[in-house]
C-alpha positions in Angstrom: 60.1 -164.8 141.6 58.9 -168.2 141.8 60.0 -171.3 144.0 62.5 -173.5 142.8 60.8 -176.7 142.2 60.4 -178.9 145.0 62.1 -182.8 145.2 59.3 -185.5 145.3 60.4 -187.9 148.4 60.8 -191.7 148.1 60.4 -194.7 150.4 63.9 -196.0 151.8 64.2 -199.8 151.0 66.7 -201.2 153.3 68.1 -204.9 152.4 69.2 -207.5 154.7 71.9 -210.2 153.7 71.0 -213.5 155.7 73.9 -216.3 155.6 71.8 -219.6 154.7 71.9 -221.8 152.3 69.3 -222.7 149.6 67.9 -226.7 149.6 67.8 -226.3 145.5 71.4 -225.2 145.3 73.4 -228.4 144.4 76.3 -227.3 146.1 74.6 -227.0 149.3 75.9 -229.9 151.5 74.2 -233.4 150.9 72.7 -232.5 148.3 71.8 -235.6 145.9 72.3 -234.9 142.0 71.5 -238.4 140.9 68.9 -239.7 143.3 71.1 -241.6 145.3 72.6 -241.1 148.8 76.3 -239.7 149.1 79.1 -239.5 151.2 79.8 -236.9 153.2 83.7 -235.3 154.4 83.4 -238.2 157.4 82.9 -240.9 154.9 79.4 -241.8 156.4 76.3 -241.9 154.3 74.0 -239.3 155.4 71.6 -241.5 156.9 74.4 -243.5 159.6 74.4 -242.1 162.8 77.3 -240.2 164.2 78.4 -239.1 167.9 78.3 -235.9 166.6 74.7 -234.7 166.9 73.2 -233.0 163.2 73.3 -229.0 163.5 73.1 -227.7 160.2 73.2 -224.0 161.8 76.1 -221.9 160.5 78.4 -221.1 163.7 79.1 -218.0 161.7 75.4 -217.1 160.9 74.6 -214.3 164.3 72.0 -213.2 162.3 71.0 -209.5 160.6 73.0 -206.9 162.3 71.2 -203.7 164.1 71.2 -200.6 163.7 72.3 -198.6 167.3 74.2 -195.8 165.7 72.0 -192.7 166.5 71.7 -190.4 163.6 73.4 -186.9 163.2 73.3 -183.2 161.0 76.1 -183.3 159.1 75.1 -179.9 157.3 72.7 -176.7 157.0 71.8 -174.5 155.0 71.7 -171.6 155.3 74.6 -172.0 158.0 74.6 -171.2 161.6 75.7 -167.6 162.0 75.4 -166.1 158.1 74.1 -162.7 157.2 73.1 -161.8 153.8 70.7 -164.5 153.2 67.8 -163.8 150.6 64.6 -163.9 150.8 63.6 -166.6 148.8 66.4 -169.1 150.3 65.1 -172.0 151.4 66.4 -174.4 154.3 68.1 -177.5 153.9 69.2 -180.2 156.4 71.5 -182.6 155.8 71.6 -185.9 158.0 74.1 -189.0 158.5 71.4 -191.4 157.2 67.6 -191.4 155.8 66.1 -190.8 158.2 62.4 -191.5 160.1 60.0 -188.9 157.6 57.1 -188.5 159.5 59.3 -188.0 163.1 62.6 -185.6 161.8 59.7 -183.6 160.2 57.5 -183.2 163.4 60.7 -182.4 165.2 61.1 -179.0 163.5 60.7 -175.7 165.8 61.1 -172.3 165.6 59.1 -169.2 166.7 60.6 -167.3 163.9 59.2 -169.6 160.8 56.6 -171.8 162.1 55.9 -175.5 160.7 52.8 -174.4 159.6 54.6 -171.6 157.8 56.8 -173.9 155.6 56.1 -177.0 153.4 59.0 -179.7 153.9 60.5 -181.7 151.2 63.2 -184.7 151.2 65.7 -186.5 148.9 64.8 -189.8 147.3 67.6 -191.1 149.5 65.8 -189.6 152.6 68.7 -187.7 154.3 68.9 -184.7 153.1 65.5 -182.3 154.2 64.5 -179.1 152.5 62.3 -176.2 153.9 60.8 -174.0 151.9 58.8 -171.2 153.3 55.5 -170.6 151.7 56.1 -166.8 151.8 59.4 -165.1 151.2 61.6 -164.4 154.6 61.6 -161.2 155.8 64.1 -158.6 155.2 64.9 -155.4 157.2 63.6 -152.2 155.0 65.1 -148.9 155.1 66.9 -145.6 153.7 69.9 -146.1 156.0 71.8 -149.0 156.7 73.0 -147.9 160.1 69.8 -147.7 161.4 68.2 -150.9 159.7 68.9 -153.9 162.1 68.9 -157.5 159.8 66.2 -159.8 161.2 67.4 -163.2 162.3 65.6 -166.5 161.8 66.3 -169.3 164.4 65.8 -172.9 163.8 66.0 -176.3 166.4 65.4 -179.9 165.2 64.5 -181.3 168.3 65.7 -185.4 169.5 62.7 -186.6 168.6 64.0 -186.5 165.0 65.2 -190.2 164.0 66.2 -192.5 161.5 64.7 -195.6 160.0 65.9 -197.9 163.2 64.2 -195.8 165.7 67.5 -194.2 166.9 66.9 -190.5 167.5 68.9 -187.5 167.6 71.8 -187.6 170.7 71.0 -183.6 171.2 68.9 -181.0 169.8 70.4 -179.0 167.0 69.8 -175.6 166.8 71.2 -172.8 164.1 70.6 -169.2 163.7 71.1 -167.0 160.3 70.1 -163.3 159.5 68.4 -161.9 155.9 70.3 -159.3 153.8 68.7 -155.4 154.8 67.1 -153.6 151.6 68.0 -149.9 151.5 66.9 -147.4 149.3 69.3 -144.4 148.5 68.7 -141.3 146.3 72.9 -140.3 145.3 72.9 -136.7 143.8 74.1 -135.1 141.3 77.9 -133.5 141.0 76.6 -130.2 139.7 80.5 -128.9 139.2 81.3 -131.7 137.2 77.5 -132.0 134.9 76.4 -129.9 132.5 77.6 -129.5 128.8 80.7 -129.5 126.4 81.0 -128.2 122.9 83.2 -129.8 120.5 85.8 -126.4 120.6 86.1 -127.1 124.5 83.7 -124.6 126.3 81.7 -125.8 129.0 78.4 -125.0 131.0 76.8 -126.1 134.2 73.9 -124.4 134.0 71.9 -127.5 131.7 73.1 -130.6 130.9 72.4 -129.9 127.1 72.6 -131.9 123.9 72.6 -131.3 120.1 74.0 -128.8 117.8 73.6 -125.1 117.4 74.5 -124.7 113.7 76.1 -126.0 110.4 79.6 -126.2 111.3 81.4 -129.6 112.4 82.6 -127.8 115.9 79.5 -126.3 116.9 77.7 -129.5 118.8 77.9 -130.2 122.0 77.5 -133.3 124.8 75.9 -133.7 128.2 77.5 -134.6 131.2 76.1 -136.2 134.5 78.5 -137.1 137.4 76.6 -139.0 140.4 78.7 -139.6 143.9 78.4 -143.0 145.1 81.0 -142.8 147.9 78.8 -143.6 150.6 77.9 -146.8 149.4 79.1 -148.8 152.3 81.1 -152.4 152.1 79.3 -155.7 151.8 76.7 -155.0 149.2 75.4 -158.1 147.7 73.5 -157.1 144.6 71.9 -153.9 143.2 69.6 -152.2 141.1 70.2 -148.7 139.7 68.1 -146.4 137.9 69.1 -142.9 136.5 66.8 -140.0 136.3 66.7 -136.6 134.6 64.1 -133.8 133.6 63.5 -132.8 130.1 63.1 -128.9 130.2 63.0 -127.5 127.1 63.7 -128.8 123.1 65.2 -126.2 120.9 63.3 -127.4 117.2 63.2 -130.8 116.4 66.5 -133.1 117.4 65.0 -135.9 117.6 63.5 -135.6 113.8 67.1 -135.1 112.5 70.0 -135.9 114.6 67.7 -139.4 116.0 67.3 -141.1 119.7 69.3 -139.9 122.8 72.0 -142.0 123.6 73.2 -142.8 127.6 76.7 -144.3 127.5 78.8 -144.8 131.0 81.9 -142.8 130.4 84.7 -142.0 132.8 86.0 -138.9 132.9 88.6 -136.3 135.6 86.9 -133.1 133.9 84.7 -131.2 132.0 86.6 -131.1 129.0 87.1 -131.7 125.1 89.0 -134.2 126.0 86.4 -136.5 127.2 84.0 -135.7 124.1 84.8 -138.7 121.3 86.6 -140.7 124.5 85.7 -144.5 123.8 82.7 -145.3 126.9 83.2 -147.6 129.2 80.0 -149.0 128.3 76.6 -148.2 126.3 73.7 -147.7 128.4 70.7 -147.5 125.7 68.4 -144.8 124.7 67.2 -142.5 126.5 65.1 -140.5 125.4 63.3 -140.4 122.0 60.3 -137.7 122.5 60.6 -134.0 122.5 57.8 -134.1 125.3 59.1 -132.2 128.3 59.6 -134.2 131.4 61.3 -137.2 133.1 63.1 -139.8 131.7 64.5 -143.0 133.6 67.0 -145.5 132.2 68.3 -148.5 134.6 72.2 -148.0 135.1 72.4 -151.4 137.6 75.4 -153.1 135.5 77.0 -149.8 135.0 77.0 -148.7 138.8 77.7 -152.3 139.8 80.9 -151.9 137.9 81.4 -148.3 139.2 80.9 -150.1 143.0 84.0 -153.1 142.2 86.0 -151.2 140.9 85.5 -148.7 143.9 85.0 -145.7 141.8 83.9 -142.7 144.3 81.4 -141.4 140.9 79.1 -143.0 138.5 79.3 -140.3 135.3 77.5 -140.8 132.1 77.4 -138.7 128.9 74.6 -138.1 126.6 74.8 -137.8 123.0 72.6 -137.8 119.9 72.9 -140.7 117.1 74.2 -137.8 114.9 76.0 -135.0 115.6 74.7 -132.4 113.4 72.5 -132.4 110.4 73.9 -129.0 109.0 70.4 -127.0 108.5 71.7 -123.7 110.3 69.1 -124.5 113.2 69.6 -124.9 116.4 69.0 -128.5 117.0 68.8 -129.2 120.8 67.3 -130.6 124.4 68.5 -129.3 127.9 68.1 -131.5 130.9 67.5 -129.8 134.2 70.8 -129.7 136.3 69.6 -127.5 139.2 66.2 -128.1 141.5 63.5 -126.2 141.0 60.2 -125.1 141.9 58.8 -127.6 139.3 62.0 -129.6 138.5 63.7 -132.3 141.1 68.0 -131.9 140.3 68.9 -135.0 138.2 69.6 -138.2 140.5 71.0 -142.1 140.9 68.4 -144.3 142.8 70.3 -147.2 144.1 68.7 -149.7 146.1 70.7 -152.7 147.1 71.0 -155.7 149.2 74.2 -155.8 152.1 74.5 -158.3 154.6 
């Protein structure tokens, strides 16, 4: 995964309004339009002397205002105290006002993610600071998520942080967060509820076979694979999901005549016909498409995601050839290893997911 792009920062142009009035504007009091001297309100010509002494200062004019308000954080990102937080996230740090570049940036600390370990970006309005570390954060690793501890990053912008006036920061702020924990599971099969069904209702959980046996309608038969997922525990942000089984043995050639191996994401209570035609809950993809004996992987992530929502205790798939039979009084037919053995690993639902 790559970086978002980073914002280019601008220069802040700040604009002062000055009340004074311009010697060209002919409004502008005794100002001459026509070369000749006018009266003024008093009813004097500008050049007779009065008691009153000449001022032409403004008694409103007190002159560009300044800036005392010290600058605050209005915002972070991540926020103080969250868990879950990915490893590419990057910081960002919202202020009152744009603020002093150069300073805010050298007021940056933390022993978790040094300076040196992040490149700093800011808005073009100069307010708004983003830190992106140059590698991704770290993320507690593990097979168990009750003994993987989440590692925490802690950040301070210090008070020698401040805006374009000089005011700096009143306090230091300081705000802690926590990465999401990675955990790797292996969930195993449901022996009792895999294996195979014929089309006449008898089933067998010695395989998890698929294929036909013969020329009549009745005689082919599905796999079935349940996985538990009951353990998965609450909070998981995202997975990823990958089924895998062992190709044992191919009875003559099914995949010449009956086509590519079909993994859909059924739901089912038993092992019975009446699962066999039952519309899927979704269609996983193929397979398998060689007769060559040994394992075959297909990612399930969507399909156990769904499974996890809609707090299923099982994730159960059924495997099926593109055609059912192909009538040529030959046993037509692939078995998929439901029991471990000295050579074979039992079929099995690698989940690895993110949780805060």
């Amino acid at each position: 995964m790559n970086y978002r792009d980073m914002m280019c920062s601008g220069a802040i142009s700040v604009t002062m309004a000055f009340g004074c009035y311009s010697p060209s504007d002919p409004s502008a009091a005794g100002a001459d339009t026509d070369g000749m001297e006018t009266e003024d309100d008093t009813g004097e010509s500008p050049g007779t002397s009065s008691s009153v002494p000449s001022d032409d200062t403004n008694p409103d004019d007190t002159g560009p205002e300044i800036d005392v308000v010290p600058p605050s954080i209005l915002s972070v990102s991540p926020a103080h105290g969250e868990t879950g937080v990915r490893a590419m996230a990057e910081i960002v740090v919202t202020f009152s006002e744009p603020m002093d570049k150069v300073a805010t940036q050298a007021a940056y600390q933390s022993a978790d993610l040094s300076a040196g370990e992040v490149t700093m970006t800011w808005n073009s309005d100069g307010d708004e600071l983003t830190i992106v570390p140059n590698d991704p954060l770290k993320l507690g690793e593990g097979f168990d998520p009750e003994a993987v501890d989440a590692i925490s990053y802690a950040i301070r912008i210090n008070t020698s942080a401040r805006d374009l006036a000089g005011n700096a920061l009143e306090e230091d702020y300081s705000f802690e967060f926590s990465t999401a924990r990675l955990i790797l599971e292996a969930h195993p099969v449901v022996t009792e509820r895999s294996g195979c069904v014929t089309l006449g209702g008898e089933a067998t959980h010695a395989f998890i076979c698929v294929g036909e046996d013969g020329n009549q309608a009745s005689a082919h038969f599905k796999g079935f694979a349940t996985f538990d997922i009951s353990e998965l525990p609450d909070g998981i942000i995202e997975l990823a999901a990958e089924v895998q089984l062992h190709q044992v043995y191919v009875y003559d050639a099914p995949y010449e005549t009956l086509g590519d191996l079909m993994l859909h994401h059924v739901e089912y209570a038993d092992m019975s016909v009446d699962y066999f035609q039952t519309a899927p809950l979704g269609e996983v993809g193929v397979l398998s498409t060689s007769p060559e004996l040994g394992e075959r992987k297909l990612d399930v992530s969507a399909f156990v995601w769904d499974d996890y929502e809609s707090r299923r205790d099982t994730s159960q798939y059924r495997l099926e050839f593109e055609l059912a039979n192909d009538f040529d009084d030959e046993t037509d037919a692939v078995l998929f290893g439901l029991h471990a053995t000295d050579m074979v690993s039992a079929p099995r639902l690698l989940v690895l997911y993110l949780l805060h």
